[in-house]
C-alpha positions in Angstrom: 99.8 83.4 125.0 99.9 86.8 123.5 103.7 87.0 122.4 105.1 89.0 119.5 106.2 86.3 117.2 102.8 83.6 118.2 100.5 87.1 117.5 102.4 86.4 114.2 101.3 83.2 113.5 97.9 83.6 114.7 97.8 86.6 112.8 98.8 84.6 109.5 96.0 82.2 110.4 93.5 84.5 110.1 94.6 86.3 107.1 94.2 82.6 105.6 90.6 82.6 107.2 89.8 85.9 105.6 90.1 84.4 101.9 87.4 82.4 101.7 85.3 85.6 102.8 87.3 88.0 100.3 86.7 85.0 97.5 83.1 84.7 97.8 82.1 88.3 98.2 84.1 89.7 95.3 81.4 87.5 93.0 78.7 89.3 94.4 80.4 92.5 93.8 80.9 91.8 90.2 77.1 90.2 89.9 75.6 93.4 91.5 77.7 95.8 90.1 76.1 98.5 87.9 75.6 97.4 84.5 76.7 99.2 81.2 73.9 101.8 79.4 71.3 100.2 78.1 71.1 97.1 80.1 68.6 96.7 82.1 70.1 96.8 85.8 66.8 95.0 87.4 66.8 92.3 85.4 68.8 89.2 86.6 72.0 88.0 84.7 71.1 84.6 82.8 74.0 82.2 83.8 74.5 78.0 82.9 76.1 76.6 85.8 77.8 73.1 85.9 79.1 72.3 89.0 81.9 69.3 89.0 83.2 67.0 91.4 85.7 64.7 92.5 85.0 62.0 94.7 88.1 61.5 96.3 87.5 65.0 97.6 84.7 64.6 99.9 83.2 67.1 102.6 87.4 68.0 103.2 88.1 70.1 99.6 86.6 73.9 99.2 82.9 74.3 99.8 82.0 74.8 96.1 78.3 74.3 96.9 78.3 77.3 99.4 80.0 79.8 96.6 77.4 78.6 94.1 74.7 79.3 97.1 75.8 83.1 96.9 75.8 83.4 93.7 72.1 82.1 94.0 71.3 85.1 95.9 72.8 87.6 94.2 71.2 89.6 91.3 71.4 85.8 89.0 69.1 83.5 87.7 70.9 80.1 87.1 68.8 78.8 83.7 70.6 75.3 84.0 72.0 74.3 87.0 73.9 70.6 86.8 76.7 68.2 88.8 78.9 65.9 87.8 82.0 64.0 88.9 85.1 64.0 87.5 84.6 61.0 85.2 81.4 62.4 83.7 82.5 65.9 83.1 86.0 64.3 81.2 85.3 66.2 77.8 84.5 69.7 79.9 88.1 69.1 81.7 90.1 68.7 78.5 88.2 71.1 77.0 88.7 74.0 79.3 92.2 72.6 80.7 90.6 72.4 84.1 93.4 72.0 87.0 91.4 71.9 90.4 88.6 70.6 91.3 85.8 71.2 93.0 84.6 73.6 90.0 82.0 75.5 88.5 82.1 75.9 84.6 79.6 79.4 84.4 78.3 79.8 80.7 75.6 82.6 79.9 76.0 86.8 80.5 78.9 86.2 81.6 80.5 88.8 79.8 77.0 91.2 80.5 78.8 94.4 82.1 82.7 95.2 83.0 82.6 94.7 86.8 81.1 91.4 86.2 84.0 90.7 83.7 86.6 91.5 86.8 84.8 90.0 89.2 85.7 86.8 87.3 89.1 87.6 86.6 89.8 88.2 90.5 88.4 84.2 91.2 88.5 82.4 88.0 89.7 82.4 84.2 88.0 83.6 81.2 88.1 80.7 78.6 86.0 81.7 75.4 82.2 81.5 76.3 82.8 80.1 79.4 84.3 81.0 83.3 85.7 78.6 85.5 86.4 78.8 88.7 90.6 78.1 89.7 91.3 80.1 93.3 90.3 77.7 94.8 91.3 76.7 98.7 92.5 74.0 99.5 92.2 71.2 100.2 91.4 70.8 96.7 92.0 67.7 93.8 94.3 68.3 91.4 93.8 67.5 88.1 97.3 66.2 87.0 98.7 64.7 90.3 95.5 62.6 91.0 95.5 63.6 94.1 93.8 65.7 96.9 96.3 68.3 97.9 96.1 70.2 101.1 95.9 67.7 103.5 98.7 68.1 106.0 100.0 65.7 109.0 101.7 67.5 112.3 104.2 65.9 114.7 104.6 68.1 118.1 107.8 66.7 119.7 107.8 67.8 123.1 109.2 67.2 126.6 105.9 65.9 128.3 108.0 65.8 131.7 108.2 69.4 131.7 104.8 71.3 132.7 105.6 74.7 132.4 106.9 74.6 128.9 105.3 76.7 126.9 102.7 75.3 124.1 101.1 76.4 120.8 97.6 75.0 121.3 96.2 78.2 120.4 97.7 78.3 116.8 96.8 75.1 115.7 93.2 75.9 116.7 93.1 79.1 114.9 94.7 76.9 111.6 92.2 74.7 112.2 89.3 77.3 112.6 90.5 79.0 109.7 89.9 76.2 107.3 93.7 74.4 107.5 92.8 70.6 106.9 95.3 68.9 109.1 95.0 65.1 108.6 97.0 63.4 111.4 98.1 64.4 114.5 100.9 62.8 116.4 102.4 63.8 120.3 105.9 62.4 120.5 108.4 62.9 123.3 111.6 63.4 122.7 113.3 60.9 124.9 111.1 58.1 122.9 112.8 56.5 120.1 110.6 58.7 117.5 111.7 62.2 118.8 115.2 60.8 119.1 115.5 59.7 115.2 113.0 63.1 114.2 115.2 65.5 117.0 118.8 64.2 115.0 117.3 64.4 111.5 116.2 67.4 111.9 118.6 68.8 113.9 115.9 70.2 116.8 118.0 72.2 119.3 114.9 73.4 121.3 111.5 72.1 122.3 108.6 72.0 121.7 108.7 71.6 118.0 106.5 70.5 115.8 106.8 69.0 112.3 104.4 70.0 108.9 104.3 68.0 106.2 104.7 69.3 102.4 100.9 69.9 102.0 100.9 72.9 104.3 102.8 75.3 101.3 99.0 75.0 99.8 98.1 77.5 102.4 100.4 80.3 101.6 98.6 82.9 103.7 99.2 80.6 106.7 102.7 80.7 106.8 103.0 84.1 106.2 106.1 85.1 108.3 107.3 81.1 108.6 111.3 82.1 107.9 110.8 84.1 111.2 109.8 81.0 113.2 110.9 78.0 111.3 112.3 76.1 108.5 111.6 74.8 105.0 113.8 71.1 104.7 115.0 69.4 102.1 111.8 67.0 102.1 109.6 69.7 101.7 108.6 69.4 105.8 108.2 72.2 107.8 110.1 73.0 110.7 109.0 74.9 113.6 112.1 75.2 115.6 112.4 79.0 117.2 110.4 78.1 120.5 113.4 81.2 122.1 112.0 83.9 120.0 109.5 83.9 122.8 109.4 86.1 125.6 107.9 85.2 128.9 108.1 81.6 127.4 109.5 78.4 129.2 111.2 75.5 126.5 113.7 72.9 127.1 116.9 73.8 125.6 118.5 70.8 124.4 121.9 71.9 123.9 122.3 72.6 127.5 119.8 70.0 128.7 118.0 72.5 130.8 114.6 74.0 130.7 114.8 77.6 129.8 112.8 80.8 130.9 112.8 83.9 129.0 112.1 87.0 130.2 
């Protein structure tokens, strides 16, 4: 649509998109990085890598196999390379206070030269002899909760009798592209008896709208610039409710039951 405030939000998507790029590279960065006098900068770091699990998680939560896959080709050679789930890696999880999983627990040179050292810090935590990773993306399971978090649900309330009213298709396919795990999708007009209970809860003046639920405030870099479109409620949903920000935009105005062009 190429309007000021939804080059915002698609703009915010693909910051979001960026991190997983920016999270992985960093590691070969560090891995490749000059070493300190005296090492030997052709020979390959010697790391231990366990890699561990949730099953709940599934194919949804952060690829933690493709990160390990870089590291793989990087300037490494992984001496002992293991997975385990959750339940079997119980004693590594208390041990190193693990929050989020999927994980990798690194052992080894991991302390072998200074950029390598802040290449962890940048992705992950320093915990004695070992580095695990915690920046993770979501979705992700989280340790404490017993839960996946990250998964969010979206109800667009609309007016499906008016065509010409403008709609944000092309931001929820860039959330989407750019890794935004949105579980359940639901159209609902507002003249049903849905978008009449959801338009007087939330108090929707204008339409369309659309409705996020608490999960989405995992992806911080998504709703970069949110207050400028929506609203954060009470019960932790998000509110996109500023359809009139929009120039060159048609929305149904509810106040004065009327479909509304801007110019």
């Amino acid at each position: 649509m190429g309007k000021k405030y939804i080059k915002i939000l698609i703009a915010a998507a693909g910051v979001f998109l960026a991190v997983n790029t920016i999270f992985i590279g960093v590691f070969v960065f560090g891995i490749k990085a000059k070493f300190n006098a005296g090492y030997d900068a052709n020979r390959p770091v010697n790391l231990n890598a366990v890699v561990i699990k949730d099953k709940s998680c599934g194919s949804d939560c952060f690829d933690i196999d493709k990160a390990l896959s870089v590291i793989r080709h990087a300037n490494v050679k992984l001496v002992k390379e293991e997975t385990l789930d959750s339940a079997q890696a119980k004693d590594l999880i208390a041990k190193y206070n693990i929050q989020k999983l999927p994980t990798i627990v690194f052992t080894g040179e991991i302390k072998q030269n200074d950029d390598l050292i802040k290449a962890w810090e940048k992705v992950g935590e320093i915990k004695g002899n070992a580095v695990i990773f915690t920046k993770l993306n979501p979705p992700y399971f989280d340790v404490k909760e017993g839960r996946v978090l990250g998964k969010a649900d979206v109800v667009y309330i609309n007016d499906k009798s008016c065509g010409k009213c403008v709609s944000f298709d092309a931001y929820i396919a860039k959330l989407k592209a750019a890794g935004v795990k949105i579980a359940n999708e639901k159209f609902v007009d507002y003249l049903s008896d849905e978008g009449k209970v959801l338009v007087s809860k939330y108090n929707i003046t204008k339409l369309p709208a659309y409705i996020m639920s608490p999960d989405i405030k995992y992806y911080e870099s998504a709703l970069k610039n949110w207050d400028k479109v929506g609203t954060v409620e009470k019960d932790g949903n998000y509110i996109f409710r500023n359809v009139d920000l929009f120039s060159g935009v048609s929305y149904r105005d509810l106040a004065k039951d009327a479909v509304i062009t801007n110019k």
